[in-house]
Jmol script that loads the backbone (N, CA, C; Angstrom):
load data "model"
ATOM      1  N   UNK A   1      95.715 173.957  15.001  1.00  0.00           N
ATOM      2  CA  UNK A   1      96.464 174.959  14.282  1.00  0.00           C
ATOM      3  C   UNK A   1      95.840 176.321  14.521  1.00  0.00           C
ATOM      4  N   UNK A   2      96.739 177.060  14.667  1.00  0.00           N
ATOM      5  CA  UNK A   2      95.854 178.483  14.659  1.00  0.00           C
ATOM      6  C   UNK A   2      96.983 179.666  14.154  1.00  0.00           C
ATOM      7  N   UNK A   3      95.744 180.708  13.542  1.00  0.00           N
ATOM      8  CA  UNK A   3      96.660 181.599  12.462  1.00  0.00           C
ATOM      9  C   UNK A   3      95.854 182.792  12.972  1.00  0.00           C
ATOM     10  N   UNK A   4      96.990 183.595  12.844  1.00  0.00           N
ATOM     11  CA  UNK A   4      96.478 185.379  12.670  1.00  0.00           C
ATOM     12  C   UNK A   4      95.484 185.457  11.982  1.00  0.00           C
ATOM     13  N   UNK A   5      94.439 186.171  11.810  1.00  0.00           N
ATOM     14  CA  UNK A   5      93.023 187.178  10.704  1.00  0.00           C
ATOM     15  C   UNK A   5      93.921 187.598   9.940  1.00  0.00           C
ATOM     16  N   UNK A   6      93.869 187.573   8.474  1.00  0.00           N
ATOM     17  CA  UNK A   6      94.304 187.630   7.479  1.00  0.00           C
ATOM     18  C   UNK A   6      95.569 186.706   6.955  1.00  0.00           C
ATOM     19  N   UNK A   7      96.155 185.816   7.567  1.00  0.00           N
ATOM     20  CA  UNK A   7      96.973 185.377   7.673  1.00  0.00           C
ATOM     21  C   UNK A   7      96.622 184.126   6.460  1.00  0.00           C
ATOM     22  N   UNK A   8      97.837 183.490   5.803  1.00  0.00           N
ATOM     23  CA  UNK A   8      97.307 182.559   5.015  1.00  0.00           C
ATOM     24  C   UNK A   8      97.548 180.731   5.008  1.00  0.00           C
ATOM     25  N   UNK A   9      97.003 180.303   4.946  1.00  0.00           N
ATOM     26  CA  UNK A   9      97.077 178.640   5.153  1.00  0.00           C
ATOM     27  C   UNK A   9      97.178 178.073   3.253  1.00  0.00           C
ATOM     28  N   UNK A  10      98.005 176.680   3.427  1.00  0.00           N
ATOM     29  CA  UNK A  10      98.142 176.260   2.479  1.00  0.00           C
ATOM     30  C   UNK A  10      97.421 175.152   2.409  1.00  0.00           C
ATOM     31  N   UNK A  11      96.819 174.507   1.732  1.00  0.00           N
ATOM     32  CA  UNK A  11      96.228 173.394   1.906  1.00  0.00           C
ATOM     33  C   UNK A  11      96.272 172.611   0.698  1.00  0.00           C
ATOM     34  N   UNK A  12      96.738 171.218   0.736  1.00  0.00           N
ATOM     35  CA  UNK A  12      97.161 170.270  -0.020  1.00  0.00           C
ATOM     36  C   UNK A  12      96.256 169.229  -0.147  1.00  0.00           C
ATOM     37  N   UNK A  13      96.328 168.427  -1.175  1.00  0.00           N
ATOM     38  CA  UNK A  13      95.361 167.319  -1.004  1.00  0.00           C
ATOM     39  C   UNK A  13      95.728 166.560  -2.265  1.00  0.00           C
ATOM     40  N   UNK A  14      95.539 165.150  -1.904  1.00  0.00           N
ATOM     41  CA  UNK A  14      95.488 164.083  -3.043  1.00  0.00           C
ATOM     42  C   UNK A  14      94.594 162.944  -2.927  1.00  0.00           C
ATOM     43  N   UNK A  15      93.946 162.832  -3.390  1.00  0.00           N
ATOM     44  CA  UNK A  15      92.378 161.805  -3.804  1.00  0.00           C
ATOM     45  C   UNK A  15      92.989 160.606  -4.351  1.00  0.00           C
ATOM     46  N   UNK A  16      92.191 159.877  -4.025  1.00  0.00           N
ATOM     47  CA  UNK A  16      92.300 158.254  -5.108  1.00  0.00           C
ATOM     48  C   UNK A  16      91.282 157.490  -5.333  1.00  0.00           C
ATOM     49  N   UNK A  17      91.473 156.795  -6.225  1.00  0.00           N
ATOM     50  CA  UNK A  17      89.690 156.177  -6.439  1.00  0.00           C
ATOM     51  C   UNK A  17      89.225 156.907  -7.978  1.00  0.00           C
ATOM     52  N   UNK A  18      87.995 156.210  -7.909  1.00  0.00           N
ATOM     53  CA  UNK A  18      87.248 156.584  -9.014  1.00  0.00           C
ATOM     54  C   UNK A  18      86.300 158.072  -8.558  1.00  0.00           C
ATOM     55  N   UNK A  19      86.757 159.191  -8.330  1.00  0.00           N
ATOM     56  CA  UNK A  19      86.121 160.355  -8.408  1.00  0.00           C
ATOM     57  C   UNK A  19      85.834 161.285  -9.450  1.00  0.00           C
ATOM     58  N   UNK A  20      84.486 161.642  -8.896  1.00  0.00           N
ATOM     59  CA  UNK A  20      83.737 162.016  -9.976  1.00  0.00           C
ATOM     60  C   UNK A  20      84.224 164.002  -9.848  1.00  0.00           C
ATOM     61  N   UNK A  21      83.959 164.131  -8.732  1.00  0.00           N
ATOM     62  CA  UNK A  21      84.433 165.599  -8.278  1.00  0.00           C
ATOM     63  C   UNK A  21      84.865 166.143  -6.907  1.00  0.00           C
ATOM     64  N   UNK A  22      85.847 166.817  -6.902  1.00  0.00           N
ATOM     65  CA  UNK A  22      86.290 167.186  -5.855  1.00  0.00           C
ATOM     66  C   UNK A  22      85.995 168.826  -5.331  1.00  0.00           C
ATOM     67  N   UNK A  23      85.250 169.303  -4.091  1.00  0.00           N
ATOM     68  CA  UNK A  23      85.206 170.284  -3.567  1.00  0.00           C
ATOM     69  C   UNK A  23      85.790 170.961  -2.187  1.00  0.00           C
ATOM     70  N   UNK A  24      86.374 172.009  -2.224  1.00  0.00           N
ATOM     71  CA  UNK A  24      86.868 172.183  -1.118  1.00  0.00           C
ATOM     72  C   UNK A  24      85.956 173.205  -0.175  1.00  0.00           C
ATOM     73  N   UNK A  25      85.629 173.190   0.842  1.00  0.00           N
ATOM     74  CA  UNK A  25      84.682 174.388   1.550  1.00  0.00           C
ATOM     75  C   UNK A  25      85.566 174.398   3.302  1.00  0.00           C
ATOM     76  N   UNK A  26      84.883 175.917   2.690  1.00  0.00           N
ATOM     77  CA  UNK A  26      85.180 176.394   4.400  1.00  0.00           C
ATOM     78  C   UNK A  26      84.049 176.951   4.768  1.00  0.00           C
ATOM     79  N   UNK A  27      83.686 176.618   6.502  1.00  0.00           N
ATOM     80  CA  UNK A  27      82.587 176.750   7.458  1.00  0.00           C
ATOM     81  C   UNK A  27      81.422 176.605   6.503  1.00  0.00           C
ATOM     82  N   UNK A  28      81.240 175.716   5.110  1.00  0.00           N
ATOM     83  CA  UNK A  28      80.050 175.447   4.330  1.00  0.00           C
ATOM     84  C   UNK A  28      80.036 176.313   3.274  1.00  0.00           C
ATOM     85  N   UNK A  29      80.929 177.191   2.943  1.00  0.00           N
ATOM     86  CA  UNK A  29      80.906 177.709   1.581  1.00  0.00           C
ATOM     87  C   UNK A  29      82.406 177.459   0.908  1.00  0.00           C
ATOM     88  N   UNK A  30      81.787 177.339  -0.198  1.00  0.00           N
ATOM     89  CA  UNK A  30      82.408 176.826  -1.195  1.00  0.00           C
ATOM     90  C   UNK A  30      84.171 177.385  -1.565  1.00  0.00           C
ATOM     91  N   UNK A  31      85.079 176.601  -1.604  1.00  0.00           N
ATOM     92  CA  UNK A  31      86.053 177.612  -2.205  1.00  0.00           C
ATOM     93  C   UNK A  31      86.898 177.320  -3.748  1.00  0.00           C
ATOM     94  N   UNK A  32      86.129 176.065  -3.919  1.00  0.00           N
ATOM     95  CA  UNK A  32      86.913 175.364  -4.709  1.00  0.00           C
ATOM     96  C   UNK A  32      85.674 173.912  -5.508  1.00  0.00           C
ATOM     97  N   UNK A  33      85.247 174.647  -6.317  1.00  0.00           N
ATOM     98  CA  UNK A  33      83.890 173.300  -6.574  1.00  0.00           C
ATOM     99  C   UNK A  33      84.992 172.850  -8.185  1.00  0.00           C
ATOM    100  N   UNK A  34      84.486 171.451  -7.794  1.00  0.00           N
ATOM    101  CA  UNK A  34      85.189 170.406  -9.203  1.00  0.00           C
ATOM    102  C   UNK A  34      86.734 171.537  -9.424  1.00  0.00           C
ATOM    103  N   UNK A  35      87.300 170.929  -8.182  1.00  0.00           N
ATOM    104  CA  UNK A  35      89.373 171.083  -8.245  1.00  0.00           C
ATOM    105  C   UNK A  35      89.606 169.996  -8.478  1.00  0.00           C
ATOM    106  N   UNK A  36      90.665 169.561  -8.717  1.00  0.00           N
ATOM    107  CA  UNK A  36      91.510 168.546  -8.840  1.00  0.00           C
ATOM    108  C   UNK A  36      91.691 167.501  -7.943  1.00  0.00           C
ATOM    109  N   UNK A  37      92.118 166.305  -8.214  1.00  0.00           N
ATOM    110  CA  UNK A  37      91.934 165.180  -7.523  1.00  0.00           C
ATOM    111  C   UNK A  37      93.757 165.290  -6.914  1.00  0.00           C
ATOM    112  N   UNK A  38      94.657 166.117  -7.247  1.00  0.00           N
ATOM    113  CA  UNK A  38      95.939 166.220  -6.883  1.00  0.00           C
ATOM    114  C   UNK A  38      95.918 167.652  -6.610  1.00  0.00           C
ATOM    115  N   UNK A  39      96.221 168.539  -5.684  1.00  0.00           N
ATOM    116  CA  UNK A  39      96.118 169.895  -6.063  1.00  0.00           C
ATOM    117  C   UNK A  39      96.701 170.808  -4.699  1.00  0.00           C
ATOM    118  N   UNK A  40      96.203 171.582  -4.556  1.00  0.00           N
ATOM    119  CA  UNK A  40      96.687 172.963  -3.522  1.00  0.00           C
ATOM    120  C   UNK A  40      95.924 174.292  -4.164  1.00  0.00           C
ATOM    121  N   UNK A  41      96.153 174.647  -2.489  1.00  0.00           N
ATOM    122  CA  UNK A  41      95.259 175.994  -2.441  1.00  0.00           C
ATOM    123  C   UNK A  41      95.140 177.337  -1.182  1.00  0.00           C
ATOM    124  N   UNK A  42      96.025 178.485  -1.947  1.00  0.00           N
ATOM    125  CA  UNK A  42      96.149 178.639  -0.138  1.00  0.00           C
ATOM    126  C   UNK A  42      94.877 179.681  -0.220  1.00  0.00           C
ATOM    127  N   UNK A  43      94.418 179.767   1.256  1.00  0.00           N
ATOM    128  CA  UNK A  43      93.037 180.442   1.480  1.00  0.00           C
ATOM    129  C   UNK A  43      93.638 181.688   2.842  1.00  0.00           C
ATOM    130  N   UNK A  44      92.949 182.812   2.673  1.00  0.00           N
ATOM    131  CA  UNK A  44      93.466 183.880   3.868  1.00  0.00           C
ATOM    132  C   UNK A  44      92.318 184.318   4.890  1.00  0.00           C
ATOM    133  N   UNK A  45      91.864 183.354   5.460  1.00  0.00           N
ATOM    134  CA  UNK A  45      90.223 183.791   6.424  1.00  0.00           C
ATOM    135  C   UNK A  45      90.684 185.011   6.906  1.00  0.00           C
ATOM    136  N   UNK A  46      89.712 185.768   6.905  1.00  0.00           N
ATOM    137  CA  UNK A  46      89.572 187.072   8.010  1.00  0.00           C
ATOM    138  C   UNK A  46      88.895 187.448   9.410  1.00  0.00           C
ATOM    139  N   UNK A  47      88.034 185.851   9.099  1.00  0.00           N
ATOM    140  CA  UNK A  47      86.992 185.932  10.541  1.00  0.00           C
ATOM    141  C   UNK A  47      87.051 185.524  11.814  1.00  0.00           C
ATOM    142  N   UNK A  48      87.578 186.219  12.508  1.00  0.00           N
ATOM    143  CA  UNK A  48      87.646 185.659  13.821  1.00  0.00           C
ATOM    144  C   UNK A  48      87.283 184.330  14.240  1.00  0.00           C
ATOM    145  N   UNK A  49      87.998 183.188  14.489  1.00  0.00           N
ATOM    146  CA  UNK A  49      87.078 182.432  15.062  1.00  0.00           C
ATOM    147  C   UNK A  49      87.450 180.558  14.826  1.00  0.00           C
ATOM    148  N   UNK A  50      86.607 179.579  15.112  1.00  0.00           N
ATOM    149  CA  UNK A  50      87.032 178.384  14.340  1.00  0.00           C
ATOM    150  C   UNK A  50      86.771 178.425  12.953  1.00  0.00           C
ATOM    151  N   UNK A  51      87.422 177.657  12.193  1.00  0.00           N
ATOM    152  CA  UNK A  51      87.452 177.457  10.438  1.00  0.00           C
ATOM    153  C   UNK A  51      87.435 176.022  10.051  1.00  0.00           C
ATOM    154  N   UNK A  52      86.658 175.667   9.360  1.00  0.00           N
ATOM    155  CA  UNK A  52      86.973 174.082   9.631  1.00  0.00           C
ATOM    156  C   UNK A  52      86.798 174.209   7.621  1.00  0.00           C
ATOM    157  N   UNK A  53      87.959 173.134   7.107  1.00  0.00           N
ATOM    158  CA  UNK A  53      88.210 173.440   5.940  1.00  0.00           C
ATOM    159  C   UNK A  53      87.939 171.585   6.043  1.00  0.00           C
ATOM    160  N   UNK A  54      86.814 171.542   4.263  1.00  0.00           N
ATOM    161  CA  UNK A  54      86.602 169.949   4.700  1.00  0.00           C
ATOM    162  C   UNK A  54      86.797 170.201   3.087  1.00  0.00           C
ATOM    163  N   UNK A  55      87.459 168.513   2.394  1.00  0.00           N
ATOM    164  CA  UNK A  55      87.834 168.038   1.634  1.00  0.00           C
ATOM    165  C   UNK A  55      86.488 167.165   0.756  1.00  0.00           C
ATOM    166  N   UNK A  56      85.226 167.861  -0.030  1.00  0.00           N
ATOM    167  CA  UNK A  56      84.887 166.595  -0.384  1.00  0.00           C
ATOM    168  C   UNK A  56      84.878 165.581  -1.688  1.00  0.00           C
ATOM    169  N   UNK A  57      84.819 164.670  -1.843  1.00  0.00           N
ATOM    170  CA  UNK A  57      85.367 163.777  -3.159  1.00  0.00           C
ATOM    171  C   UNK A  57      83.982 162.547  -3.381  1.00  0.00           C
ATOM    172  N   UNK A  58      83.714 163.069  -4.846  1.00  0.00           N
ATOM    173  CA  UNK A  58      82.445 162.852  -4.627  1.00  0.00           C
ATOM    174  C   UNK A  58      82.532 161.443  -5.786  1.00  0.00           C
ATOM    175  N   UNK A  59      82.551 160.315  -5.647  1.00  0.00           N
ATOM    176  CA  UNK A  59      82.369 159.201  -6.671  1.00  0.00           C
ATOM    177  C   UNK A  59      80.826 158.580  -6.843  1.00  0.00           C
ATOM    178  N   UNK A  60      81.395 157.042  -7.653  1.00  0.00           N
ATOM    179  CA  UNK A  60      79.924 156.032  -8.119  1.00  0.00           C
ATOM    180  C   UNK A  60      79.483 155.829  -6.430  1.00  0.00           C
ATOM    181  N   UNK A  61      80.549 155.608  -5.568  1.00  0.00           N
ATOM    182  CA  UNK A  61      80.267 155.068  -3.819  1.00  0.00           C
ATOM    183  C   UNK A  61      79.603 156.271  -3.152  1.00  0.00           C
ATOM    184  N   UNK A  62      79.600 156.603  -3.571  1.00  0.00           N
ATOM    185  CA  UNK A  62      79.225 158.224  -2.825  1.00  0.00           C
ATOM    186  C   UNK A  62      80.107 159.292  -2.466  1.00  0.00           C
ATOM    187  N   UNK A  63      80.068 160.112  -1.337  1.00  0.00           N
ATOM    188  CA  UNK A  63      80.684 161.401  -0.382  1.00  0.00           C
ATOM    189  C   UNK A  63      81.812 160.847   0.042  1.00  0.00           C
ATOM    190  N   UNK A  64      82.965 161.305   0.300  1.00  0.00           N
ATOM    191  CA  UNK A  64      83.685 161.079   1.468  1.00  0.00           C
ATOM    192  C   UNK A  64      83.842 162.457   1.587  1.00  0.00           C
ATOM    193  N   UNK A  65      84.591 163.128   3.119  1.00  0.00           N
ATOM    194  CA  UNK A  65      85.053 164.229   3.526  1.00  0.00           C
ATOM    195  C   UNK A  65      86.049 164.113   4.401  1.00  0.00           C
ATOM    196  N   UNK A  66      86.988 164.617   4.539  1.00  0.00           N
ATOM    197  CA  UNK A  66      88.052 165.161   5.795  1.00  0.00           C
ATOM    198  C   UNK A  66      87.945 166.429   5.832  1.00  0.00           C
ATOM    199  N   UNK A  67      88.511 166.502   6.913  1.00  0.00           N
ATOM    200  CA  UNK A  67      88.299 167.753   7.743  1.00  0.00           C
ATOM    201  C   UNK A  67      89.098 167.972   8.499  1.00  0.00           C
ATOM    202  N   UNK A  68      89.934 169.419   8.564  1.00  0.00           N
ATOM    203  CA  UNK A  68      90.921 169.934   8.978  1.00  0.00           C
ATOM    204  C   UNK A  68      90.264 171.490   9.744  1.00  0.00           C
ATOM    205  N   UNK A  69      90.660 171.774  11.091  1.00  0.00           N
ATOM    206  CA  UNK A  69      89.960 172.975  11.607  1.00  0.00           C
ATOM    207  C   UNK A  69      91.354 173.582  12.012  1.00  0.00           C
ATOM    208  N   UNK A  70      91.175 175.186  12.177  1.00  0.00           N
ATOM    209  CA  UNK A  70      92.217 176.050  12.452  1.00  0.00           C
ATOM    210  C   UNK A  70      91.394 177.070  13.339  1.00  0.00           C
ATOM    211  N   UNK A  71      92.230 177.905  14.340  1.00  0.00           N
ATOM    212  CA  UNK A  71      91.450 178.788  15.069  1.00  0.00           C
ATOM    213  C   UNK A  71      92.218 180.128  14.432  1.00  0.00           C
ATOM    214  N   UNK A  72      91.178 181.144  13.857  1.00  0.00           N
ATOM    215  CA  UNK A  72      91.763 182.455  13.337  1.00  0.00           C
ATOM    216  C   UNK A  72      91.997 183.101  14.623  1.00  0.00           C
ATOM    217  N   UNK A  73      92.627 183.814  14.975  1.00  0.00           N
ATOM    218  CA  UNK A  73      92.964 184.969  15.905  1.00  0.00           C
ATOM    219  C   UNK A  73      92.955 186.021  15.313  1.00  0.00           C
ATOM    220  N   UNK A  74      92.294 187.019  16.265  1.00  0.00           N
ATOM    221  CA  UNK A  74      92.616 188.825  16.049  1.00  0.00           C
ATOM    222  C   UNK A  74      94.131 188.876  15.761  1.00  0.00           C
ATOM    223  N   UNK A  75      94.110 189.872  15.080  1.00  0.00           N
ATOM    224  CA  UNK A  75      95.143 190.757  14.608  1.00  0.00           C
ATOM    225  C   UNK A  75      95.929 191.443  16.106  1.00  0.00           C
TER     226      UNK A  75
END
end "model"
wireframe off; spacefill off
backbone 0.3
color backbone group
């Protein structure tokens, strides 16, 4: 996927299981700590470059993550 610099992405998600908390991050910072286990969120990167937006859901089993990457483009 790839989007214009400033441009905005929507991002959806639905969890299942016994989770304890759900975080959303891009390139390792945070955008979304303890969201919802059903939810959405749109985000507008500005930085040139790859973006990798990871899903994590944190239960009694541990971590899981997915991971979705987009390439920003110049304006």
């Amino acid at each position: 996927f790839e989007v214009v610099s400033g441009s905005c992405v929507n991002l959806w998600w639905e969890v299942r299981g016994d989770v304890n908390r759900i975080a959303l991050v891009r390139n390792g910072t945070p955008l979304w700590d303890y969201g919802p286990v059903q939810g959405s969120k749109q985000d507008c990167p500005t930085t040139v470059g790859a973006a990798t937006y990871e899903l994590q859901a944190f239960g009694p089993g541990g971590l899981v993550k997915a991971q979705r990457y987009i390439r920003v483009n110049p304006r």
